[in-house]
C-alpha positions in Angstrom: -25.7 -24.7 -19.5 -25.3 -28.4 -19.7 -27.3 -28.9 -23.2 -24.8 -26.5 -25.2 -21.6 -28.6 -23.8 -22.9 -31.8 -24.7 -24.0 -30.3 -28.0 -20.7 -28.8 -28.3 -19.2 -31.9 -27.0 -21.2 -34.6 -29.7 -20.4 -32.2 -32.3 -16.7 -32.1 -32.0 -16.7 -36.0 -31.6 -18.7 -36.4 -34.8 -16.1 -33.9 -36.8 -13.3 -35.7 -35.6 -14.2 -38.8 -36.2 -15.6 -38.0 -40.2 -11.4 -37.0 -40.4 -10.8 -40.5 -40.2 -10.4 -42.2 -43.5 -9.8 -45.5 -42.9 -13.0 -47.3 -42.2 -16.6 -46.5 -41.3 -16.0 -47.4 -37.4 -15.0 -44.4 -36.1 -17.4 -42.4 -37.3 -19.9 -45.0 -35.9 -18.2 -44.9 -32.2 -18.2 -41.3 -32.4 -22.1 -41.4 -33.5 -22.9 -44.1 -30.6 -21.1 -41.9 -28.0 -23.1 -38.0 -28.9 -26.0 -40.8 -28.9 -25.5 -41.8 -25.2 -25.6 -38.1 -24.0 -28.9 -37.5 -26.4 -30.9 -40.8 -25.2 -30.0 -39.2 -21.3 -31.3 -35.6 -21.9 -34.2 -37.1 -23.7 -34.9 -39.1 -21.1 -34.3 -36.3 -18.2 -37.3 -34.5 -19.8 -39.5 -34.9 -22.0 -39.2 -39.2 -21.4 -39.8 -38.6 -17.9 -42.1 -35.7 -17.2 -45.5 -36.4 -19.6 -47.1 -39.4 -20.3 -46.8 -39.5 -24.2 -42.9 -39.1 -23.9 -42.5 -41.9 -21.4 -44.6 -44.1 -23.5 -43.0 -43.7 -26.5 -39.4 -43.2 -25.3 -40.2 -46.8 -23.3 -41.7 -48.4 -26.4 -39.0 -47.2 -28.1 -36.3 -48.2 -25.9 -38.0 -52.1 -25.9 -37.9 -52.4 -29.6 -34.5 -51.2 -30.1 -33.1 -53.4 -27.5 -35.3 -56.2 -28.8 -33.9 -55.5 -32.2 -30.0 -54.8 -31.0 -30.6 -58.4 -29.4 -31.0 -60.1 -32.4 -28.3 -58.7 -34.2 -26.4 -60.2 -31.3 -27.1 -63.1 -31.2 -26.9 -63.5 -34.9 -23.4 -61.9 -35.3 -21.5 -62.7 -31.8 -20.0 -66.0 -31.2 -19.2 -64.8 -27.2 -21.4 -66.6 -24.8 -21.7 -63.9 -22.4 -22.9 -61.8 -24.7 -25.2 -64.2 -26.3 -26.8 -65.1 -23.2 -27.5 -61.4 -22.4 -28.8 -60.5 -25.3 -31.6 -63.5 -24.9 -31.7 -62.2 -21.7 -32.6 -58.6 -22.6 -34.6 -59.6 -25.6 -36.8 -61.7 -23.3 -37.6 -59.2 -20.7 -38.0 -56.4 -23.0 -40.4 -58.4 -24.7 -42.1 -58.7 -21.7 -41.9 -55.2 -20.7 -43.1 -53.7 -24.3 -46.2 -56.9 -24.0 -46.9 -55.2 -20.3 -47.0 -52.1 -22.1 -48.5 -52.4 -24.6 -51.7 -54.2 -22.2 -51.9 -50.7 -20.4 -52.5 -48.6 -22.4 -55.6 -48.4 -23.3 -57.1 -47.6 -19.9 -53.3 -46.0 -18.6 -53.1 -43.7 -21.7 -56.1 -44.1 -23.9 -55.0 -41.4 -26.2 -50.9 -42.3 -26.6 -50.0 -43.7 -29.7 -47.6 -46.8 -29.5 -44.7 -45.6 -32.2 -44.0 -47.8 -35.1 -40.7 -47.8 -35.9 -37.5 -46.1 -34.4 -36.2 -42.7 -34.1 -33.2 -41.8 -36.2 -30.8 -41.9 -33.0 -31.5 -45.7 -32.3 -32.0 -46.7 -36.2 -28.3 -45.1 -36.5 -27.3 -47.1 -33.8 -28.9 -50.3 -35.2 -27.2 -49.7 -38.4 -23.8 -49.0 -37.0 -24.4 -52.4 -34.9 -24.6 -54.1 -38.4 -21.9 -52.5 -39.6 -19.5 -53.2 -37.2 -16.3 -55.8 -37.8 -16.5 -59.2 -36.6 -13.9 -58.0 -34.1 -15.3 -55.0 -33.1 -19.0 -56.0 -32.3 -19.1 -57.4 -29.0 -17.7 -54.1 -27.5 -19.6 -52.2 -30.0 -22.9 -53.7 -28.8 -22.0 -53.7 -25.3 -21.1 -49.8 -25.8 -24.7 -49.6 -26.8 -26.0 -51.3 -24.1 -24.3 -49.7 -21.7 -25.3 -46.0 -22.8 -28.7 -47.5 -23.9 -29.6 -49.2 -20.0 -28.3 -45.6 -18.5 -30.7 -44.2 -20.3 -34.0 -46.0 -19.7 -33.0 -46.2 -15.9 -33.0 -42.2 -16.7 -36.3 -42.9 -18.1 -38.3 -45.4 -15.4 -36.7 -44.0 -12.4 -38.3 -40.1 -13.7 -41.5 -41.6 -14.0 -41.7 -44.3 -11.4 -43.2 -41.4 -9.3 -46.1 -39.9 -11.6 -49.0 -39.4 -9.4 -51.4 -38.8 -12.7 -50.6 -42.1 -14.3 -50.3 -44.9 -11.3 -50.4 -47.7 -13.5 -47.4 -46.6 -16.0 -45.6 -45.4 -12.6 -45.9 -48.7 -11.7 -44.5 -50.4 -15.1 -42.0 -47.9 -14.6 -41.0 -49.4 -11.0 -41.4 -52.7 -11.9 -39.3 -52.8 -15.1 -36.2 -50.7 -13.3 -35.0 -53.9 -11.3 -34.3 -56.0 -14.8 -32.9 -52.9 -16.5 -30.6 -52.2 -13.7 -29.0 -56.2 -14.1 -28.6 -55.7 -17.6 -26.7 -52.7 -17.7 -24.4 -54.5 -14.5 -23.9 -57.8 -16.4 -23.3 -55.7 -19.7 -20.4 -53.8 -17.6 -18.9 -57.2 -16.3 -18.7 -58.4 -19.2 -17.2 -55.4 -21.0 -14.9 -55.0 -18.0 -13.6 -58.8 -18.3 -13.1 -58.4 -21.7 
């Protein structure tokens, strides 16, 4: 029941925003906000119940925020939001490095994905496109629905008896995640 009304729900956000004629960036808000309710479902199951979808949901999830960081701290002149994205960008690095040192005795037979899913490359591009004065809230938006979503992800896994060492990455990575999306609220919220 709860699939077909955020379906429904993305879908009528989408249409109303492509009646919008004025610029590109409603239709981009409207895109980054069905994305939020995708990234949780995805998470919810698939990410968080088998081995290949946690792995690749994770990696997936460091690279995108890794890449969403530099776009911040190329394009934002606010020092909050400067200093969390170097923030996330280093301990996302860390994470996907920790990862990425796993898996060949954790998941042997998992393939690290190379690039981005549409959902997040959509999300990078509407990052770039954003005005100078709509970025910081666009990015923290992201982050925001983005951080909801991989503590979705970790906290589903964290307790996978068949794969104790990603269980463990899982555990460990939740504390970091969980201060980024607080400090990306705080500043949104003081902004």
């Amino acid at each position: 029941m709860i699939r077909p009304l955020l379906a429904g729900a993305a879908c009528v956000a989408l249409l109303a925003a492509c009646n919008q004629e004025r610029s590109p960036e409603p239709v981009d808000k409207a895109q980054d906000m069905a994305a939020g309710p995708v990234g949780q479902m995805s998470a919810a199951t698939l990410g968080a119940n088998t081995v290949g979808g946690y792995v690749s949901n994770a990696a997936e999830g460091d690279l995108y925020e890794i890449m969403a960081a530099d776009i911040a701290l190329e394009r934002s002149q606010n020092a909050q939001v400067r200093e969390l994205a170097q923030t996330i960008k280093a301990d996302h690095t860390a994470a996907s490095n920790v990862m990425n040192g796993l898996l060949p005795q954790a998941a042997p037979d998992v393939t690290l994905p190379t690039k981005l899913d549409e959902r997040r490359q959509g999300l990078l591009d509407n990052l770039r496109s954003a005005s100078a004065e709509n970025f910081n809230a666009t990015w923290l938006d992201q982050q925001i629905a983005a951080h909801n979503e991989a503590i979705t992800l970790h906290r589903g896994f964290s307790d996978k008896a068949d794969a104790p060492q990603l269980a463990e990455h899982a555990r460990t990575v939740l504390p970091k995640i969980e201060m980024h999306l607080r400090r990306a609220e705080e500043i949104k919220t003081a902004m």
